[in-house]
C-alpha positions as CSV (number, residue, x, y, z in Angstrom):
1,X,0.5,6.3,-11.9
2,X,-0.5,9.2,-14.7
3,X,3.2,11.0,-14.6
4,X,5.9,9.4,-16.7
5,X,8.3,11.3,-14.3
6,X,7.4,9.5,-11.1
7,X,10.6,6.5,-10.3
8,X,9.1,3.6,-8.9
9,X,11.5,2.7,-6.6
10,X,9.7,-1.0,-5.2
11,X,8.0,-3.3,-7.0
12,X,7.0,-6.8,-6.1
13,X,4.1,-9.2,-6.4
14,X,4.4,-12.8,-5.2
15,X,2.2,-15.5,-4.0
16,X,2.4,-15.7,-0.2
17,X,1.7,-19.7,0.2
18,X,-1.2,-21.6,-1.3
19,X,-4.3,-18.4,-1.4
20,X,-2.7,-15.3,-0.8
21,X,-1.2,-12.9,-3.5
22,X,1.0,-9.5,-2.1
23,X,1.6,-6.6,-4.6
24,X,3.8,-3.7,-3.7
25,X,4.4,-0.6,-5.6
26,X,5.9,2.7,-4.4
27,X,6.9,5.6,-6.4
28,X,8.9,8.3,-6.1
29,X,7.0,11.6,-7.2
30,X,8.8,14.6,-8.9
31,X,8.4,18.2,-7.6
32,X,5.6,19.4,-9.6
33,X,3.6,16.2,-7.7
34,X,4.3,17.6,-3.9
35,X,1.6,19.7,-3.4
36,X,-0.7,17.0,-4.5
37,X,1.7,14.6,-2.5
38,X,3.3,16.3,0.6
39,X,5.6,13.2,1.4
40,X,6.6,12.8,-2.2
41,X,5.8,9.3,-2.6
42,X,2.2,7.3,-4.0
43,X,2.1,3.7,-3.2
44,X,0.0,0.6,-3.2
45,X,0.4,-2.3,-1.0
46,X,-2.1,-5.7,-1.5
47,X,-2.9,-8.7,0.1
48,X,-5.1,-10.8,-0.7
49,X,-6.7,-14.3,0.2
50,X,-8.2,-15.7,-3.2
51,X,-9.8,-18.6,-1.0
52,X,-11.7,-16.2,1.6
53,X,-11.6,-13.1,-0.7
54,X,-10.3,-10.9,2.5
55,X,-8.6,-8.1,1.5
56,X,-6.4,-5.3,3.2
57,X,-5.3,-2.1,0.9
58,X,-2.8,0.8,1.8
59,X,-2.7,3.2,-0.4
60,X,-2.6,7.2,-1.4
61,X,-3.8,9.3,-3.5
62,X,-4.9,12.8,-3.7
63,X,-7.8,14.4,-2.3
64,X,-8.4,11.5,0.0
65,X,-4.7,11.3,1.2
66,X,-3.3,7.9,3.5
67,X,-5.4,5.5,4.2
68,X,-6.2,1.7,4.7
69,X,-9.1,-0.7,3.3
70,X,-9.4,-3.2,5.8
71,X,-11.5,-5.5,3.4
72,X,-14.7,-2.7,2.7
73,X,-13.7,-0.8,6.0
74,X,-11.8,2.2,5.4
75,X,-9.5,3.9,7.7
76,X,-7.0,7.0,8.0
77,X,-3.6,6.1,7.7
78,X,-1.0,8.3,9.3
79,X,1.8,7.9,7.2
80,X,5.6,8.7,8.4
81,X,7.8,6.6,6.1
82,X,8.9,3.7,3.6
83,X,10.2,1.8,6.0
84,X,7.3,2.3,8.8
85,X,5.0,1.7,5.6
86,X,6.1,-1.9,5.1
87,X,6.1,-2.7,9.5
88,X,2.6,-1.4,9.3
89,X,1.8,-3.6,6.3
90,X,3.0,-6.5,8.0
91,X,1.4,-5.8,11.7
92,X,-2.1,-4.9,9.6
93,X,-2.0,-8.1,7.1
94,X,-1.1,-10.5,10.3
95,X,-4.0,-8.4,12.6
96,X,-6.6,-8.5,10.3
97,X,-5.6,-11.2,7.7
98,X,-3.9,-13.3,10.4
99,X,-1.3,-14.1,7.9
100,X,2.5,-13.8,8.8
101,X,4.5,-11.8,5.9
């Protein structure tokens, strides 16, 4: 995240049983970001299985906007808010990772 004024406001990484690593960061952006950022926030969510190598990324960032790598698919993401952010992480990481958060 390039601006020092950005809060983060979650952090977390953690090993999710024996091969799979989760990293979570979200950010708060300040006003001179929310043009660039309509829903004031950036984040990055990770899972990944070091034994397979799957991998499924949410993330933002500007021009491309909200979206999800489901390993090197790529796919809109219609964001609404933190907390519907984390469900979907969790419904996409057990659909396409088929592991339980």
């Amino acid at each position: 995240m390039r601006s020092s004024e950005a809060k983060l406001i979650f952090s977390e990484k953690y090993e999710h049983g024996p091969q799979v690593i989760v990293e979570i960061k979200i950010y708060q952006l300040p006003e001179k970001d929310w043009q660039r950022y309509p829903d004031k926030v950036k984040y990055s969510l990770i899972c990944i299985d070091t034994k397979s190598k799957k991998k499924l990324l949410m993330d933002n960032h500007a021009p491309k906007g909200h979206h999800v790598h489901f390993g090197k698919t790529e796919k809109d993401y219609a964001f609404t808010s933190v907390e519907n952010l984390f469900a979907d992480f969790k419904k996409y990481v057990l659909d396409f990772m088929e592991v339980k958060l």
